[in-house]
Structures are given as structure tokens and as C-alpha cells.
C-alpha positions as CSV (number, residue, x, y, z in Angstrom):
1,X,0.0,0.0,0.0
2,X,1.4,3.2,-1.0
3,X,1.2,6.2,1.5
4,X,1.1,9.6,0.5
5,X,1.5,12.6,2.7
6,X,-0.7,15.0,3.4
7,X,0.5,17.7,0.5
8,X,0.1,21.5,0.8
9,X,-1.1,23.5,-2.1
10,X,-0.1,23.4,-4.5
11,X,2.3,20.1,-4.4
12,X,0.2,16.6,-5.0
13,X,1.5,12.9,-5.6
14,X,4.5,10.7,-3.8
15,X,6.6,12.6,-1.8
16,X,4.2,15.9,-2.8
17,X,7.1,16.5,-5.8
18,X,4.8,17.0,-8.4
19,X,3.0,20.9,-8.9
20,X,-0.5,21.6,-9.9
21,X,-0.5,24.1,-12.5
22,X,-4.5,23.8,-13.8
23,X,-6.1,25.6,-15.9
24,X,-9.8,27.7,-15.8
25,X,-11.8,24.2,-16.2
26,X,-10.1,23.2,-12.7
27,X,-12.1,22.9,-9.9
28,X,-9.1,22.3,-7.5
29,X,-6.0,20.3,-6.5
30,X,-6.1,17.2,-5.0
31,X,-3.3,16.6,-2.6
32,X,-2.8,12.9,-4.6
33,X,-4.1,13.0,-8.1
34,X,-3.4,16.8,-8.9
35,X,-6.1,18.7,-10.8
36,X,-9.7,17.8,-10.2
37,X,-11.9,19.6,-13.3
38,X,-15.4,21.1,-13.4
39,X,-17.7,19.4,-15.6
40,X,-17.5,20.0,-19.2
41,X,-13.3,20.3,-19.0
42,X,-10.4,17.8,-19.2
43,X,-6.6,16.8,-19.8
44,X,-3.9,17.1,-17.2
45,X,-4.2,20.8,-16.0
46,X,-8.2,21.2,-17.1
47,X,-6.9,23.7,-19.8
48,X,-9.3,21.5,-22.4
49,X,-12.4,22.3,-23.3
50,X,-14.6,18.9,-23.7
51,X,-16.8,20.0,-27.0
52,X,-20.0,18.1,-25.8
53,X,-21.5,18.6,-29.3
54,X,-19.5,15.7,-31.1
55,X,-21.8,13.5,-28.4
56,X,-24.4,12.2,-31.6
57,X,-27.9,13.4,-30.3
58,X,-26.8,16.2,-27.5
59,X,-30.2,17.8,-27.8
60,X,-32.4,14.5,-28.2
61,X,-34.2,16.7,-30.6
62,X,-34.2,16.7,-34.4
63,X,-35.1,20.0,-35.0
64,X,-32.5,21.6,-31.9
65,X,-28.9,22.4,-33.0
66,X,-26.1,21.6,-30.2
67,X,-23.6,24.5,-29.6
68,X,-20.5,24.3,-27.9
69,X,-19.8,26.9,-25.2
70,X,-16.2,27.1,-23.0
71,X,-17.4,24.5,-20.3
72,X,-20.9,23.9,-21.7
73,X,-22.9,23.8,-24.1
74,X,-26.7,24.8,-25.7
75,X,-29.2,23.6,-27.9
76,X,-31.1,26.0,-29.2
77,X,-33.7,25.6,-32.2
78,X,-32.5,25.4,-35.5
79,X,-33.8,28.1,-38.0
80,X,-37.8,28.0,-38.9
81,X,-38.1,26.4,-35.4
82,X,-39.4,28.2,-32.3
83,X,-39.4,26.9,-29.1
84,X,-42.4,26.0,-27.1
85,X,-41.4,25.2,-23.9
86,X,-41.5,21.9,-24.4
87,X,-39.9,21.3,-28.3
88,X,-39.3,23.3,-31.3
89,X,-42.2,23.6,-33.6
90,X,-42.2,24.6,-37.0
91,X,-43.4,28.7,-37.3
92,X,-46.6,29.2,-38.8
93,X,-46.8,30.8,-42.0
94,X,-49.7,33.4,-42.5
95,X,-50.9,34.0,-45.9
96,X,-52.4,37.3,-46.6
């Protein structure tokens, strides 16, 4: 069983020789594994934004478009859509 000290910021691993130097997507340092990110980040230093939109079906909604945001994302109707509240629906087209 390996022991690890109790490290102090911002040292982390065996023998607390390694150095946390995260990024914005970091949530904190942990004393053993180093840089814990925030949701929608990763790599070694959270400095990577995960781009949630290559997930096939983000939305779950045919007619909503997935855009990626820095630590997010949105889906937001695509064009001739309105949203509901509950889906997008096609807009009515009044004839004159």
C-alpha cells in the first residue's frame, strides 16, 4: 500500500514532488491525483475544453442544433423552429 503525505497546495503525488499548475476548467487540487476539473473540461491541467456537441444526439431533438460553449454547451432551435417550452415547432406561416 502506498502512503502519501498530506500535501500542501499546490504540491500533489508521492513525496508531494509534483505541482499543480491547472487551468480555468479546474475545480481544485487534489493533494494525490493533482487537478480535479469542473464538468464540461479535461486533460492534465483542465486547460481542455470537452466540446460536448461531437456527443451524436446532445439535444435529443431533431429540429435543436447543439452549440458548444467554453465549459458547456446549448441547444437552441435550429432556423424556422421556435421553441415551445416543451420542443421546437415549426413557425406558422400566415398567408395574406
Amino acid at each position: 500500500m502506498n502512503y502519501y503525505p498530506v500535501c500542501q497546495f499546490p504540491n500533489y503525488g508521492a513525496q508531494c514532488s509534483r505541482i499543480c499548475q491547472c487551468g480555468a476548467g479546474s475545480d481544485r487540487c487534489d493533494p494525490v491525483r493533482g487537478c480535479v476539473c469542473k464538468a464540461g473540461w479535461t486533460g492534465t491541467n483542465c486547460d481542455t475544453d470537452i466540446n460536448e456537441c461531437e456527443t451524436p444526439n446532445k439535444c435529443n431533438e431533431a429540429n435543436k442544433v447543439c452549440t458548444n460553449r467554453i465549459g458547456s454547451f446549448s441547444c437552441n432551435c435550429r432556423a424556422g423552429f421556435y421553441d415551445n417550452n416543451v420542443t421546437c415547432v415549426g413557425k406558422l406561416l400566415l398567408s395574406s
